[in-house]
C-alpha positions, 0 to 999 in steps of 0.5 A: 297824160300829155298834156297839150299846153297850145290847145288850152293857150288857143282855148283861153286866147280871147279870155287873155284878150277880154282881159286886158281891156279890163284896165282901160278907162271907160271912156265913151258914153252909151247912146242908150238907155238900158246899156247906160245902166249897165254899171259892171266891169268887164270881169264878170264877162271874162269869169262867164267867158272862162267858164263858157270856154272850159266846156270844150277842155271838159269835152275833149277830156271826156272823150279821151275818157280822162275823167273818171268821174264820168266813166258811168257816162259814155261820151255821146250825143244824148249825153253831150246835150245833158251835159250842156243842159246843166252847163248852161244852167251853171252859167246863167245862175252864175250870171244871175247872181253877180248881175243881181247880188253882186252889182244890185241890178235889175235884170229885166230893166238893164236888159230891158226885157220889154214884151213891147221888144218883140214886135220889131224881131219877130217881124223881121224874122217872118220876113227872113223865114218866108225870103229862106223858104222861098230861096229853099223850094224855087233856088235850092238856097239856104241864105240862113242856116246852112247845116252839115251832114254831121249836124244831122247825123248827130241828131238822127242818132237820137232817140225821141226823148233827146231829140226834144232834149237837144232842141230845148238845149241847142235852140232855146237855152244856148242862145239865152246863155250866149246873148247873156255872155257875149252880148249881155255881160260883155257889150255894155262894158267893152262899149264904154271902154273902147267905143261902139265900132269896136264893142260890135267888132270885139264882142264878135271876133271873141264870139268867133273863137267861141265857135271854133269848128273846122266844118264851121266857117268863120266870116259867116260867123263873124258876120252873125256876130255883128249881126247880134251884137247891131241888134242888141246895140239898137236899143239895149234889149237882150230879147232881140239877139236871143230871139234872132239866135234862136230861130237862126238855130232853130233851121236845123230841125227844118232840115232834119224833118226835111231830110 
């Protein structure tokens, strides 16, 4: 087996990165409450990131069928969203128990996790899916969530059972695992490190790199990014980025009933 050293630097690049802010002094104080409590260094980010990452060596690994282990276990879009499902859970439950053993923290009172935060989201997206319905029907415009060919393509191969399996998993837990790692673990200490301009711009150009995908276009990602990282700055709630994440996704079963 070759083993290609450039694809694993350029996979692990950005936990480099986060790294080497690990030693930098914190030297800004966070505007608000709940991303004051957030005490932890930036290693359990980099940890999260590392294994968030890993996903796609396993992918890749897997589908040059180079992991006996899952010889029983074709390479295949029903497998792939059972494979994330558990990948997911792995992440969260490492998270869980750093934040609430390790650090002694209160999870809902450090990501705030207020019922009273849903109301300022939800709203906002209402506005945007009514603006995106309309710029669908009278422009033929997606101004939100523009999917490929192969997003559909990759769904309709589904059978009923995983087509609800890949909604639960691409739509409702990737967004939960992800706004935990990039916005959640990672923000609150990049921020008293390097600054809130360069926390949202940091946090999104490594959560860029996370997405890497040739069908996928980078600024519009980056520009996301931004995006979540702004709402979770507003006033430390986690709620607000994950419900953003969660309908932005959830646009690709429009399309998939639409088509």
């Amino acid at each position: 087996m070759i083993i290609n050293y450039k694809f694993i630097l350029f996979i692990y690049c950005t936990v480099l990165l986060l790294m080497s802010f690990v030693w930098f002094k914190d030297r800004f104080e966070p505007t608000n409450k709940a991303l004051k409590l957030c005490n932890w260094s930036l290693l359990p980010a980099v940890v999260a990131l590392f294994f968030s990452l890993s996903s796609e060596i396993i992918r890749s690994l897997w589908y040059a069928n180079l992991l006996p282990f899952l010889d029983k276990y074709p390479y295949k879009p029903s497998n792939l969203e059972v494979f994330t499902f558990f990948y997911c859970l792995l992440i969260l439950s490492l998270a869980y128990v750093v934040l609430r053993f390790v650090y002694k923290v209160s999870i809902s009172e450090v990501f705030n996790l207020k019922v009273a935060e849903f109301r300022f989201i939800l709203k906002l997206c209402a506005l945007l899916a009514v603006i995106n319905l309309l710029s669908i029907y009278l422009l033929d415009l997606n101004i939100l969530f523009n999917p490929q060919k192969a997003d559909l393509s990759y769904i309709k191969s589904m059978d009923g059972l995983h087509i609800v399996l890949y909604t639960f998993v691409t739509i409702l837990l990737v967004p939960v695992v992800e706004e935990t790692v990039f916005r959640g673990l990672m923000y609150g200490p990049l921020y008293r490190k390097v600054g809130r301009i360069f926390a949202i711009m940091l946090s999104s150009l490594i959560w860029t790199h996370a997405h890497f995908e040739p069908s996928m276009p980078s600024i519009g990602i980056f520009a996301v990014g931004i995006w979540l990282a702004w709402l979770y700055d507003r006033n430390g709630s986690l709620i607000q980025p994950i419900v953003f994440h969660i309908f932005k996704n959830s646009w690709i079963m429009f399309y998939f009933f639409k088509s």
